[in-house]
Structure formats: structure tokens, C-alpha cells
C-alpha positions in Angstrom: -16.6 -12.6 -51.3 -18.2 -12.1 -47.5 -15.6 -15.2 -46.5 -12.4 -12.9 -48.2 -14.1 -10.1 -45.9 -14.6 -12.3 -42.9 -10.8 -13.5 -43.3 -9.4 -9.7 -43.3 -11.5 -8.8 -40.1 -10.0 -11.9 -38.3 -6.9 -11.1 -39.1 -7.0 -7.5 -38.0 -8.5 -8.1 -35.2 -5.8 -11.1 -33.9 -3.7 -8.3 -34.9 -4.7 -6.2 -32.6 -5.2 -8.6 -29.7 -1.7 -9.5 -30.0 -0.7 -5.8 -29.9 -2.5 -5.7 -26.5 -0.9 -8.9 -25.6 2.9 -7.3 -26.0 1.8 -4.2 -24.3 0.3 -6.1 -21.5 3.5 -7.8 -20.7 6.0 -5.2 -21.6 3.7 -3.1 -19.1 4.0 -6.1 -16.2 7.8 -6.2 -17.1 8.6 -2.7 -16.2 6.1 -2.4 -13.3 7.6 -1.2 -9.9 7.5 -2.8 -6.9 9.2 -1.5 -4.0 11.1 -3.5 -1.5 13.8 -3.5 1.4 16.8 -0.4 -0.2 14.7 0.9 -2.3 13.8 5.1 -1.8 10.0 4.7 -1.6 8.3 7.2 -3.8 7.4 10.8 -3.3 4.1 11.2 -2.1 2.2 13.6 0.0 -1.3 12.6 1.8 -3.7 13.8 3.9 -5.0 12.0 7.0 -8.3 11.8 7.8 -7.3 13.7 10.9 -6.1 16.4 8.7 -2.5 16.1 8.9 -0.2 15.9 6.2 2.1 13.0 5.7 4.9 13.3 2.6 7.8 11.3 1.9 10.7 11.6 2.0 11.9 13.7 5.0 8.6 12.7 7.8 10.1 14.9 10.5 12.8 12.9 11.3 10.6 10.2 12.0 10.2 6.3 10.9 6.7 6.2 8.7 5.1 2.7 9.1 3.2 2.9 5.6 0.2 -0.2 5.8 -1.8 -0.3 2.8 -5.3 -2.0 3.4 -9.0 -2.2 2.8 -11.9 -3.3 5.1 -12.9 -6.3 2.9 -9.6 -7.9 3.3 -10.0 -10.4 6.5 -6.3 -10.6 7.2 -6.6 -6.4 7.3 -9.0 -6.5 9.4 -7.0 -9.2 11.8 -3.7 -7.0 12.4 -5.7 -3.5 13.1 -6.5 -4.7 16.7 -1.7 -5.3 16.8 -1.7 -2.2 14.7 -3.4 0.0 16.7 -1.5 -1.1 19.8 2.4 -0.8 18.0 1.0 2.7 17.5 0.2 4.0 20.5 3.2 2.2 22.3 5.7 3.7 19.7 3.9 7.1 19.4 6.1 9.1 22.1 8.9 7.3 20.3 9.5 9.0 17.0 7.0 6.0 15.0 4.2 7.6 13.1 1.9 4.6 11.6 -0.2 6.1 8.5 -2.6 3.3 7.5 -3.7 3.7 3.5 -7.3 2.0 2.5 -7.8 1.1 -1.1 -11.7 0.4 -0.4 -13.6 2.6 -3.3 -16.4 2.7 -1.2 -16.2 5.4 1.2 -19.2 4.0 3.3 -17.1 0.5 3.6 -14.5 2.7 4.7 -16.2 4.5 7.1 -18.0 1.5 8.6 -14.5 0.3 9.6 -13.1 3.5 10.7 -16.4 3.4 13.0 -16.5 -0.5 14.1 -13.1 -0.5 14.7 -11.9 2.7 16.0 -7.9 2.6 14.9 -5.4 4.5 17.1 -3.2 5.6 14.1 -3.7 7.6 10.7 -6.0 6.4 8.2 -6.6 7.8 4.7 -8.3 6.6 1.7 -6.3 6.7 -1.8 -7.0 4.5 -4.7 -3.6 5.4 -6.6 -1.2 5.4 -3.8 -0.5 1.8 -3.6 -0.3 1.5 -7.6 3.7 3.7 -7.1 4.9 1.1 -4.7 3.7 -2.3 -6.5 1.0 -3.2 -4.2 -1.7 -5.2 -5.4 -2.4 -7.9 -2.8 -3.7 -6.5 1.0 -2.7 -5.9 3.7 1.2 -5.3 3.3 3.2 -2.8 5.1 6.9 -0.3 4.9 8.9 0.7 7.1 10.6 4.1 5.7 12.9 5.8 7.5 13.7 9.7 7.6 15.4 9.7 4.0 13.0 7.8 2.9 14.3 4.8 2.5 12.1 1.4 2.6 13.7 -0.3 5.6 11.8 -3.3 5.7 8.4 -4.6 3.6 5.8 -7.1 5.3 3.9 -8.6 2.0 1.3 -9.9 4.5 -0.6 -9.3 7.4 1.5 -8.7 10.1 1.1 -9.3 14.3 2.4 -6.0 15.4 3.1 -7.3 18.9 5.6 -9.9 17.6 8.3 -9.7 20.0 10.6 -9.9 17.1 9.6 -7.3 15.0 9.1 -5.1 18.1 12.6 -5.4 19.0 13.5 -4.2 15.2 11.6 -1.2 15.5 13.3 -0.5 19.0 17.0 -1.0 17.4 15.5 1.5 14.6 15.0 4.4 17.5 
């Protein structure tokens, strides 16, 4: 009798691991990820500054969305590029909003601190989850409409002649 038992409570319970196994994947399947044409979704943020940053229609302006997290070493690589394409494009119309996923708000502090970016930083932990970003540091260009222009699924050197050049035939 307690092996008849034993038998049903397997059962149910491969059962129900393979109805978490088809949700899994049907969930992975229909995921989001944003890239080059796409609109980029609706969103409105505060800075740390204060201001408020929305999508679509940034004032006519093209919003350089980097989503990031001080325990990621490439991040912490490209903030140095970052932080000069922002101040060189600022009187240009380019507003850079940087987007930390770090939970911790005394990590993120700590790096605000050490590092001192010239551009706007926020901390979200739900943000990056609408546009399919999982892996750090990766970075949209959205233009007025709110359209993605171009996605960098890396780190990124902000001084690359080439992709300054892009931004300039974007102005």
C-alpha cells in the first residue's frame, strides 16, 4: 500500500514539474526583446537629479537609454566614454539617461560617488525587464518618436569615431 501511495505522489508531482516546464518555455517564447525598428516601450522615470525622463516624445530629443549595474566590469569600463559622449553631445539635442539594475542602493551609491558620471542615472529594477535586457551593460538609441534607432548588446567605447559620426548624422 505506502508503494501504491508513493507511486501517485511521483506522478503528481512529475506532473506538475512538467507544467512548470511548458510554462517556462512558452514564457521564454513570447518574451520581448527590443531591437533596431522597434517603438521602445512607454516608460516614464525619474533621474536622480530629479528630472523626468518618458518615452516616447523626449522633447524632441535623441534618448541614449544604457542599462547597467556597478558590479558589471565592462559597465564600469565605458562610464569614463559615457560620460564624455554626454557632455560633448549635451548642447546638441542628446540626452544620455543611464538605468542601474544594482538592488543595492549602497552599491549604487558607491559608484555614483567613485565615479562621478556626467549624465542621468536612476535606479529601477523592472525597467530593463520591458525591453529584454538581461545581460549588462547594453545601450538604445531612441529617437523623438520613440523609435529604437540602434541597440549596442555590449559595452560600448563612446568615443569610437564611428559611432560618433552616427550620432552626428542623427542631429
Amino acid at each position: 500500500m505506502p508503494s501504491a501511495k508513493l507511486d501517485r505522489l511521483l506522478r503528481a508531482g512529475i506532473g506538475i514539474l512538467t507544467i512548470v516546464l511548458v510554462y517556462v518555455i512558452y514564457a521564454a517564447i513570447h518574451e520581448r526583446v527590443v531591437i533596431a525598428g522597434d517603438s521602445a516601450p512607454d516608460f516614464t522615470i525619474t533621474a536622480d537629479n530629479g528630472q523626468t525622463v518618458s518615452v516616447p516624445g523626449f522633447k524632441g530629443k535623441l534618448l541614449v537609454l544604457n542599462f547597467w549595474a556597478s558590479w558589471c566590469a565592462p559597465c564600469v569600463q565605458e562610464e569614463p566614454s559615457l560620460s564624455q559622449f554626454a557632455q560633448q553631445f549635451a548642447d546638441k539635442g542628446v540626452v544620455v539617461l543611464a538605468v542601474s539594475v544594482d538592488r543595492e542602493q549602497r552599491a549604487y551609491s558607491a559608484f555614483l560617488q567613485k565615479y562621478r558620471p556626467q549624465f542621468l542615472t536612476a535606479r529601477d529594477n523592472k525597467l530593463h525587464e520591458n525591453f529584454g535586457t538581461f545581460m549588462y551593460p547594453e545601450t538604445y538609441f531612441i529617437d523623438a518618436n520613440g523609435k529604437v534607432l540602434k541597440k549596442i548588446a555590449e559595452a560600448a567605447d563612446f568615443s569610437d569615431p564611428q559611432l560618433v559620426q552616427y550620432v552626428n548624422s542623427l542631429l
